[in-house]
matplotlib code that plots the C-alpha trace (Angstrom):
import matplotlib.pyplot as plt

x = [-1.7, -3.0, -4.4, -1.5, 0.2, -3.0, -2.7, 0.8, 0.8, -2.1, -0.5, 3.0, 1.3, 2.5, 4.6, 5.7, 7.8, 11.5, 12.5, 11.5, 13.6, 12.5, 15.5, 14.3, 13.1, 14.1, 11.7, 12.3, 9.7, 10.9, 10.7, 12.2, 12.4, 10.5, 10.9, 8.9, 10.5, 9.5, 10.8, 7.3, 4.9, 2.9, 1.1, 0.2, -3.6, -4.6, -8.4, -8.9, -7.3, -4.0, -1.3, 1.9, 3.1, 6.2, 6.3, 5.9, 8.2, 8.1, 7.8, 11.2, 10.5, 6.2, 7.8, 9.1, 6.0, 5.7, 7.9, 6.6, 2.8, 2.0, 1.5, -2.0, -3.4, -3.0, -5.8, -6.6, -6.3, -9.6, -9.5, -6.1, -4.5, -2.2, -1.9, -2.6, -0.9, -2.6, -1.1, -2.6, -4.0, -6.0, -3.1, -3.0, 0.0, -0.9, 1.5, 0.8, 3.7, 4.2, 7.1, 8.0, 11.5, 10.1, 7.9, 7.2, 9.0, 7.5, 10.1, 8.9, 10.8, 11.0, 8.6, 9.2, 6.2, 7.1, 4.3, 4.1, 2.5, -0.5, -3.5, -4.3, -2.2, -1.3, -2.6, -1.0, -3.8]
y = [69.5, 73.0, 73.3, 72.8, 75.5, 77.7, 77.1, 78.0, 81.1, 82.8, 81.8, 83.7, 86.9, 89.7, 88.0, 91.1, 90.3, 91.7, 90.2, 88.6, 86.6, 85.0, 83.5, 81.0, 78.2, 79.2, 81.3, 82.9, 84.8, 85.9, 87.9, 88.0, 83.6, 82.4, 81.7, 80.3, 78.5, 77.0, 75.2, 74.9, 76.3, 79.0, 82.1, 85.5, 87.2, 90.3, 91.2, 87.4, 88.4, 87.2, 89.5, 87.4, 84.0, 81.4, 81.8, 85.7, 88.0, 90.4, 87.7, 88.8, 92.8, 91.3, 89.2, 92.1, 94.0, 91.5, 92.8, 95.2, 93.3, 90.9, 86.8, 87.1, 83.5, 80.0, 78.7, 75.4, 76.7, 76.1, 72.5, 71.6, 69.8, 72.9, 75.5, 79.6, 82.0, 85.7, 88.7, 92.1, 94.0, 90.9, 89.4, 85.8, 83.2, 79.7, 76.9, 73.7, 71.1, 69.2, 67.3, 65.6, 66.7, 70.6, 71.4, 74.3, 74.9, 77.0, 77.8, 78.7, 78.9, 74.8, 73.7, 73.0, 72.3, 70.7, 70.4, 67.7, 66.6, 68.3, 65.7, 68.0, 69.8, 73.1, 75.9, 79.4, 81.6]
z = [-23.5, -24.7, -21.5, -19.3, -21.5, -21.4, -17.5, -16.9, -19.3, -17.3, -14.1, -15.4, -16.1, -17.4, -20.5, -22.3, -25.6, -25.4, -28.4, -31.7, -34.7, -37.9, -39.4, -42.1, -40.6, -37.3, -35.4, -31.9, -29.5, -26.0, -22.7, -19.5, -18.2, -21.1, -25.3, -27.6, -30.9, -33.5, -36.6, -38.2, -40.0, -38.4, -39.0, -37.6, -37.9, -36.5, -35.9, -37.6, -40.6, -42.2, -41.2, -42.3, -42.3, -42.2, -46.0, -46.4, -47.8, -44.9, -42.2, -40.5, -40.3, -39.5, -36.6, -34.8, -34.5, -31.6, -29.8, -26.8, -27.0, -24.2, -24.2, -22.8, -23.2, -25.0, -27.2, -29.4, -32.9, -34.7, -35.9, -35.0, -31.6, -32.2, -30.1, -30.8, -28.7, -28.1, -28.0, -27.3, -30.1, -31.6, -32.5, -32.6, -33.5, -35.0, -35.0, -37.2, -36.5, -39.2, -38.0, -34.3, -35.5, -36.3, -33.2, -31.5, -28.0, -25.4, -22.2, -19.0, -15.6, -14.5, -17.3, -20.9, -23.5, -26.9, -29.9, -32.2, -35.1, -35.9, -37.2, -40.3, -43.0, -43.2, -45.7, -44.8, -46.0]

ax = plt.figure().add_subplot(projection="3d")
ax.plot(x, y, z, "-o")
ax.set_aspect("equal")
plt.show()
């Protein structure tokens, strides 16, 4: 499924971020016809480092450094049938679902991609 996603992410290009919530567990990415949710764990890096996560402190003021960077592409996240989203600036979101009841949700205009249960477990470092 990744690469549907990966597909229809290049083909709706640019994807800027206009807004972005963390509101324990609920998390919120969007931009003008599309959002991305999630009820999951999942993780930010930047330049392939850890930059926050689901379970930091500062994960609602981290989540809204998203906002004005691009949705550039969809990934496999190493190891994982989970998908990693890439924003500009080497920024790169991982989602692990844990849950078919806790996905995450990407919205795009006519199509609607839901995740679900990722084959490993999560570690947030």
């Amino acid at each position: 499924m990744i690469e549907l996603v990966s597909a229809a992410v290049a083909a709706a290009q640019p994807m800027s971020v206009r807004g972005a919530e963390f509101a324990d567990p609920s998390l919120t990415v969007n931009g003008n016809g599309w959002s991305l949710s999630a009820v999951c764990p999942w993780r930010v890096r930047r330049g392939g480092e850890l930059w926050f996560s689901w379970s930091s402190e500062n994960a609602s003021l981290g989540i809204l450094d998203l906002v004005g960077m691009n949705l550039i592409a969809v990934e496999p996240a190493a190891g994982s049938a989970d998908p990693k989203f890439i924003f500009g600036d080497s920024v790169e979101m991982e989602f692990f679902a844990d849950s078919d009841l806790d996905p995450w949700v990407l919205i795009m205009p006519g199509k609607t991609y839901v995740g679900s249960v990722s084959p490993q477990s999560y570690n947030s470092d």
